[in-house]
C-alpha positions in Angstrom: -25.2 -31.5 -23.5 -27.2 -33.6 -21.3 -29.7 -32.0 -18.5 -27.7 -32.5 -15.1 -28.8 -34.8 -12.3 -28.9 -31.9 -10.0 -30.0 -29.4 -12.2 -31.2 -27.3 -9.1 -27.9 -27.5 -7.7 -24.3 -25.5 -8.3 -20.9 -26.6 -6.4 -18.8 -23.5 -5.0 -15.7 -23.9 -4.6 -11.6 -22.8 -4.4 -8.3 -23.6 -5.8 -5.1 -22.0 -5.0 -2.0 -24.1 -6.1 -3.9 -27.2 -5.9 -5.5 -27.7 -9.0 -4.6 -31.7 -8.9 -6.5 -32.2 -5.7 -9.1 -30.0 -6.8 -9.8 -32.0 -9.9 -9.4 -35.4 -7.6 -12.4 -33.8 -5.6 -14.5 -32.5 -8.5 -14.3 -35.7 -10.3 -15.4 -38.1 -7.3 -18.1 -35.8 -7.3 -19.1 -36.8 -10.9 -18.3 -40.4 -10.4 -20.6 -41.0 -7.3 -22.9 -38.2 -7.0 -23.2 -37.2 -10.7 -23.6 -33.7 -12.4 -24.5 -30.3 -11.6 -26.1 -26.9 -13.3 -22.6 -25.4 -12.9 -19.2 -25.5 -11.1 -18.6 -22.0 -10.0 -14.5 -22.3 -8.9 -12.4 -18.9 -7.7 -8.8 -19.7 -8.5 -7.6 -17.6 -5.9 -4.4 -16.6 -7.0 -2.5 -19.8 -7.8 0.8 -19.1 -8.8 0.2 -21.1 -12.1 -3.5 -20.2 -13.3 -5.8 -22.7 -13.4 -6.9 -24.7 -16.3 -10.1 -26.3 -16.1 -10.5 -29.7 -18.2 -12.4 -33.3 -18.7 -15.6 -32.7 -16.4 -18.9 -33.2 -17.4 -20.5 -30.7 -16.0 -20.2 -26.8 -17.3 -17.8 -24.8 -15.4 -17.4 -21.0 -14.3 -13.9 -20.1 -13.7 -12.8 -16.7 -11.9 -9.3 -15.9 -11.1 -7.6 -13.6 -8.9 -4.4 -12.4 -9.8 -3.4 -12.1 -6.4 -4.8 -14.5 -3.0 -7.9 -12.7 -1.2 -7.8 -15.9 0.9 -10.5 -18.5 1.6 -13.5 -16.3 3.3 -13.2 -13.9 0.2 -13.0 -16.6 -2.3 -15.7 -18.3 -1.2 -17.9 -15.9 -1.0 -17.0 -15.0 -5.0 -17.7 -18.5 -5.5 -21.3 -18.3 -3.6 -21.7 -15.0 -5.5 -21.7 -16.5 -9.1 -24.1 -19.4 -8.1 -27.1 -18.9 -10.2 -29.2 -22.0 -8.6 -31.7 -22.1 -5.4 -29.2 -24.2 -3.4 -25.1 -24.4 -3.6 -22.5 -27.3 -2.2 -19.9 -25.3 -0.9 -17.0 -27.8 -0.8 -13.1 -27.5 0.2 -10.8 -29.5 -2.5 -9.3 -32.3 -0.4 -13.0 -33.7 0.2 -13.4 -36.7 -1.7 -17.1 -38.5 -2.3 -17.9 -41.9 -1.9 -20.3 -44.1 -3.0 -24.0 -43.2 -1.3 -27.5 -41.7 -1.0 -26.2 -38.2 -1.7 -30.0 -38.0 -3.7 -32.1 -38.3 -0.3 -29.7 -36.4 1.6 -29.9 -33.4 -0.6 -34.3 -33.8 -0.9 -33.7 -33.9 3.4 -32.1 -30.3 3.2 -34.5 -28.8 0.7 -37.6 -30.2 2.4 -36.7 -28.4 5.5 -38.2 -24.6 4.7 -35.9 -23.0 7.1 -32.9 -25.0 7.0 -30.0 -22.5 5.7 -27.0 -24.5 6.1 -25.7 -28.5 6.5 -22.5 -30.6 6.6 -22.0 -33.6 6.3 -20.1 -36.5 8.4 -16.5 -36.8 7.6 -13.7 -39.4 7.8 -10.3 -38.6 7.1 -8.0 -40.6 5.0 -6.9 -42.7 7.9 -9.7 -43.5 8.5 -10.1 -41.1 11.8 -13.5 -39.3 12.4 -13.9 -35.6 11.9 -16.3 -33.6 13.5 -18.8 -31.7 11.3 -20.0 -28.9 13.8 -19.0 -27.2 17.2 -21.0 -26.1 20.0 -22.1 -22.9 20.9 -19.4 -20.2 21.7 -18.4 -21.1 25.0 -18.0 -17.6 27.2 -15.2 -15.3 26.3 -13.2 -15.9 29.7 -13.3 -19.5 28.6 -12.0 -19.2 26.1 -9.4 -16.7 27.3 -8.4 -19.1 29.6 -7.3 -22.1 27.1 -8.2 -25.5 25.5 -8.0 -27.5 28.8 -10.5 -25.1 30.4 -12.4 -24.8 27.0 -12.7 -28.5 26.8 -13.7 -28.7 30.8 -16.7 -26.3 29.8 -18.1 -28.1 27.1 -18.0 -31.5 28.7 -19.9 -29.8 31.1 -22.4 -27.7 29.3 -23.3 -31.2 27.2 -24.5 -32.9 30.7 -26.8 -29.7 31.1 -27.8 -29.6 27.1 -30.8 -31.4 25.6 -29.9 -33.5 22.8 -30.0 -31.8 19.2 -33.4 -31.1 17.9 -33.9 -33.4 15.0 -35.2 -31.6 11.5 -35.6 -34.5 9.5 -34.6 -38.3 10.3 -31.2 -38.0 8.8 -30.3 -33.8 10.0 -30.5 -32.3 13.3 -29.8 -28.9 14.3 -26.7 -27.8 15.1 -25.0 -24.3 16.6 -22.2 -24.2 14.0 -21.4 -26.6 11.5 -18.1 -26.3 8.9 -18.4 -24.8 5.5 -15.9 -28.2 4.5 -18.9 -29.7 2.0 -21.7 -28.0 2.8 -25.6 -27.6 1.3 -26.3 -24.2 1.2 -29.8 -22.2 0.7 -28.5 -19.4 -1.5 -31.9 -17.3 -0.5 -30.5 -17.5 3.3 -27.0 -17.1 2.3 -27.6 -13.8 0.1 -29.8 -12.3 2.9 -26.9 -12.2 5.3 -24.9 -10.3 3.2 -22.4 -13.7 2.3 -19.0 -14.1 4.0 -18.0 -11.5 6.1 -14.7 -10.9 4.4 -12.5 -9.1 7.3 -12.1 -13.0 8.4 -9.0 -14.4 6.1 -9.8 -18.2 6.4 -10.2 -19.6 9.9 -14.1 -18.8 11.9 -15.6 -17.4 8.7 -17.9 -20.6 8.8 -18.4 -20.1 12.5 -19.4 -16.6 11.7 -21.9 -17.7 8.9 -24.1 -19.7 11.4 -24.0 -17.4 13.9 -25.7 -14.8 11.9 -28.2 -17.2 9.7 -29.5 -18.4 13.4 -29.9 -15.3 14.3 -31.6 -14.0 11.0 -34.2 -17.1 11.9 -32.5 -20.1 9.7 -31.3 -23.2 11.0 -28.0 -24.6 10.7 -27.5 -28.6 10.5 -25.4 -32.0 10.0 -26.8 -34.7 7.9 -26.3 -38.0 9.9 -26.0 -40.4 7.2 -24.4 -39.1 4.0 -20.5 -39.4 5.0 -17.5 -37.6 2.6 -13.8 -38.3 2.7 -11.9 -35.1 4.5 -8.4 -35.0 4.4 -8.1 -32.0 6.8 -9.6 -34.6 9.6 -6.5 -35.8 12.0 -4.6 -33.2 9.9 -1.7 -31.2 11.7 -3.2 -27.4 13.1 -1.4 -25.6 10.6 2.1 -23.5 10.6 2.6 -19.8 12.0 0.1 -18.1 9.6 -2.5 -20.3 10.3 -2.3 -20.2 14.2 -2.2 -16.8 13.8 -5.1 -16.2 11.7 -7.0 -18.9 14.1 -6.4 -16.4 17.1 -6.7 -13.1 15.3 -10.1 -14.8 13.4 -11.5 -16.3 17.5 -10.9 -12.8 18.6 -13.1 -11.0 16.0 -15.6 -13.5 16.2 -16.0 -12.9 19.9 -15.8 -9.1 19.6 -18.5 -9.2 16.7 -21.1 -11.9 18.4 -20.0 -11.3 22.1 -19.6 -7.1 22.3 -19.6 -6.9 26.2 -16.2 -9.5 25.7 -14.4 -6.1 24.1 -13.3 -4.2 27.1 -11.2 -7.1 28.8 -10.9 -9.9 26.2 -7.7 -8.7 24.2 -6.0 -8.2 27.7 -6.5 -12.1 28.9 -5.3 -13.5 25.7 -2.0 -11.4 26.0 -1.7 -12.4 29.6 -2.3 -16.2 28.5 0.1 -15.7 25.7 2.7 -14.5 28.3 2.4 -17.0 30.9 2.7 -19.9 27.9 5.8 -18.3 27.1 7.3 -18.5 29.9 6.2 -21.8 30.8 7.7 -22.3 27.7 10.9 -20.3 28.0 11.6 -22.6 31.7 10.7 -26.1 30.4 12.5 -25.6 27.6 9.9 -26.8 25.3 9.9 -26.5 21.7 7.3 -29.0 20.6 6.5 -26.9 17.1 8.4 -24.7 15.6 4.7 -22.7 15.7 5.0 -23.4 19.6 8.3 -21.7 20.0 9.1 -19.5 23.2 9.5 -16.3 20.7 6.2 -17.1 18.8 4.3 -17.4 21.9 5.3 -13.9 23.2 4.8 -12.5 19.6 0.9 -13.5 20.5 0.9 -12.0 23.4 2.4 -8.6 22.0 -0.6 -9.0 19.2 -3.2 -9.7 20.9 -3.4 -6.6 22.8 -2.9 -5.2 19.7 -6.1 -7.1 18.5 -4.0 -8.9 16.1 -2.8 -7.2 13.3 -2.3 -8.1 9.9 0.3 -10.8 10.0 3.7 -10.0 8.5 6.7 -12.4 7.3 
């Protein structure tokens, strides 16, 4: 076999019942970018195992027999990487033709840069965002995504622009884990993935704790990827639930004084959507029903338990 073109470099990545996409992603990889040391893939407990065929470069399969979900099977896939530096990628990216060479000598020339994404376009076309700002304050976020949004537009006017790292990357407060460089050295000293977190603010959690460990977290400008999950739909009842139980434990991880009084604002906001809900009639989603909505509120000051069918 042939030395690899990135023979410093390992992808890390997941499948679960989506090993078609998968390969789509792993060979436009090939195609445009070229080859790796190894592909280190957790087939997190697709319901028909995974078989692994027609790439170039070698491959390290794990499977579990049952799903530990994204957060756990990422960090597995993290875990086998035997390189310096990991591309943590999500299987409905899909690479196009460019510089992926000088975007990937960007991120190693910068000593202290732990983790970057890069820009996105969705498969109509419509622009993703790579990052998101700092953690607005826990009533803020208590309060909504109006008032959320409202915050932020107004925290950007009083927010110097992004400190640049290199003349293609500047620093960002969080950026996605959807096809992301990783510095394994930074990654292994914060102890990986925190796996209480299912799917949803796992990456958030990640740059939270490499920024405050010292490492920067950063967006190539430049080197753009094909993300089908940009413009996508938010997601069924599992998902929004995992989005709110996973915001919650973020906040009472990184924000501690939010504990006291945070669980009691989201049940409150939960309630008053319900019956907003429940008078207007409104049943936009079946996720956005009246009954969901007060099943939220009853979790949340609960904290969210496990979800259950």
């Amino acid at each position: 076999m042939s030395s690899p073109d990135y023979p410093d470099l390992s992808l890390a990545t997941t499948i679960h019942n989506n090993l078609d996409r998968w390969m789509e992603m792993a060979l436009s990889f090939e195609r445009h970018v070229g080859t790796v040391a190894e592909i280190c893939v957790v087939d997190d407990g697709s319901t028909i195992p995974a078989r692994i065929e027609g790439l170039r470069s070698p491959v390290r399969l794990v499977r579990h027999d049952t799903p530990q979900g994204f957060c756990a099977a990422s960090d597995v896939a993290l875990n086998q990487v035997k390189t310096p530096y990991a591309f943590l990628l999500d299987a409905d990216i899909t690479f196009l033709p460019g510089d992926f060479a000088n975007a990937f000598a960007a991120f190693k020339s910068i000593r202290k840069l732990a983790w970057s994404n890069f820009q996105q376009i969705g498969a109509s076309g419509k622009v993703g965002s790579p990052s998101e700002d700092i953690l607005p304050p826990a009533w803020v976020y208590a309060l909504g995504n109006q008032m959320q949004g409202h915050w932020l537009k107004w925290k950007a006017k009083r927010t110097l622009k992004s400190e640049a790292l290199h003349g293609r990357i500047v620093s960002v407060a969080i950026a996605h884990s959807s096809s992301t460089l990783v510095r394994m050295k930074a990654f292994q000293e914060i102890g990986g993935f925190d796996r209480r977190f299912w799917q949803c603010e796992s990456d958030n959690d990640v740059c939270l704790r490499l920024r405050q460990a010292g490492w920067k977290v950063g967006v190539d400008q430049i080197y753009t990827v094909r993300h089908d999950g940009v413009g996508g739909r938010t997601g069924g009842k599992k998902r929004i639930y995992d989005l709110n139980r996973s915001r919650l434990m973020l906040y009472e991880i990184h924000r501690p004084e939010s504990r006291p009084y945070l669980r009691k604002l989201l049940g409150v906001r939960h309630l008053v959507e319900g019956v907003t809900a429940k008078v207007i009639g409104g049943k936009r989603e079946d996720h956005l029903t009246t009954e969901f909505r007060f099943r939220l509120a009853k979790a949340a000051f609960q904290g969210y338990p496990k979800w259950s069918d």
